[in-house]
C-alpha positions in Angstrom: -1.8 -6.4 6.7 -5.1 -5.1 5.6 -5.8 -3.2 1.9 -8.7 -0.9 0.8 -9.6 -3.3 -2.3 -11.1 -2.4 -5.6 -11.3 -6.0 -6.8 -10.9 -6.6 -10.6 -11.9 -9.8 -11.0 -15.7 -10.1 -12.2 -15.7 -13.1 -9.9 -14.5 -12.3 -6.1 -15.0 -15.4 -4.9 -13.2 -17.5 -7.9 -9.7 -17.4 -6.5 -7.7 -18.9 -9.6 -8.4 -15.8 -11.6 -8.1 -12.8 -8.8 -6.2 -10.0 -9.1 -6.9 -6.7 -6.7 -5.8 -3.3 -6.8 -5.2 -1.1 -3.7 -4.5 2.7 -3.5 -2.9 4.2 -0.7 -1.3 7.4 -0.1 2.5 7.5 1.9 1.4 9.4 5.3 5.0 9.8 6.2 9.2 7.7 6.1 10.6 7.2 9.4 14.2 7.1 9.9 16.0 3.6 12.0 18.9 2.4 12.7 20.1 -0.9 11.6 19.7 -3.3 14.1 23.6 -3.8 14.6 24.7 -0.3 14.0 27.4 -0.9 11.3 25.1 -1.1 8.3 23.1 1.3 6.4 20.1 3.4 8.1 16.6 1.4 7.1 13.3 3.9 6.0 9.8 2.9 6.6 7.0 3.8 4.3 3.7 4.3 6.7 0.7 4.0 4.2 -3.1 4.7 4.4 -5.8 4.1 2.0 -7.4 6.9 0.1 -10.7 8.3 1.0 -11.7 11.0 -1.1 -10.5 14.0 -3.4 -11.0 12.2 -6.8 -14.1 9.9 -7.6 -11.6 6.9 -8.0 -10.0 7.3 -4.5 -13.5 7.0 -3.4 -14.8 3.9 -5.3 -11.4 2.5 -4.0 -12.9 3.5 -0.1 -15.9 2.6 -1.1 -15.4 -1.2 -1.8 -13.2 -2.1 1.6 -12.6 1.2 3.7 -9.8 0.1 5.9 -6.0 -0.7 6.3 -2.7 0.1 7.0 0.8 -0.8 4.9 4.4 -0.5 6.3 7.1 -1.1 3.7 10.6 -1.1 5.0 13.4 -0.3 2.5 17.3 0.9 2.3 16.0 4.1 0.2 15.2 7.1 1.7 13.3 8.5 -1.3 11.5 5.5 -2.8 8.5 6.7 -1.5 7.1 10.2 -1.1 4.9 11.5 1.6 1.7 13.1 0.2 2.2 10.9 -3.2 -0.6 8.0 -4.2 0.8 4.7 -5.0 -1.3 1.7 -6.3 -0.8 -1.7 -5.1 -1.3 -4.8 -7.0 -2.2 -8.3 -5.6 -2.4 -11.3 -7.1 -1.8 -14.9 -6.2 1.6 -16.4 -6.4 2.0 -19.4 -8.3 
């Protein structure tokens, strides 16, 4: 998985105290069967980073511009094409 980063942390390379913050925008849900064809349908978010159309989508292209995110779920609507989402990442302790 790769992320367009805007890093929050005043000290990248300090890794005990790093938090990040991604934006993407949801490029489209696709539609799959469950693997054994008795359960529910599964939905995959597709996910880009932003690029442009507001000064912070591009200071958020502007610190790592590339990536993709897939995000498989049992809701059809938790994510909407077109619609900005931020992702947060930080280390699990």
């Amino acid at each position: 998985m790769q992320f367009s980063v805007f890093t929050k942390s005043k000290n990248y390379l300090n890794t005990n105290n790093m938090s990040t913050r991604a934006k993407f925008y949801c490029q489209s849900v696709s539609k799959s069967i469950h693997w054994d064809g008795t359960k529910r349908n599964l939905f995959t978010a597709h996910f880009n980073p932003v690029m442009s159309d507001s000064d912070e989508n591009k200071s958020f292209f502007a610190a790592t511009p590339s990536g993709k995110l897939e995000l498989g779920q049992f809701l059809e609507d938790a994510f909407e094409p077109g619609k900005q989402y931020y992702v947060d990442i930080s280390l699990a302790a």
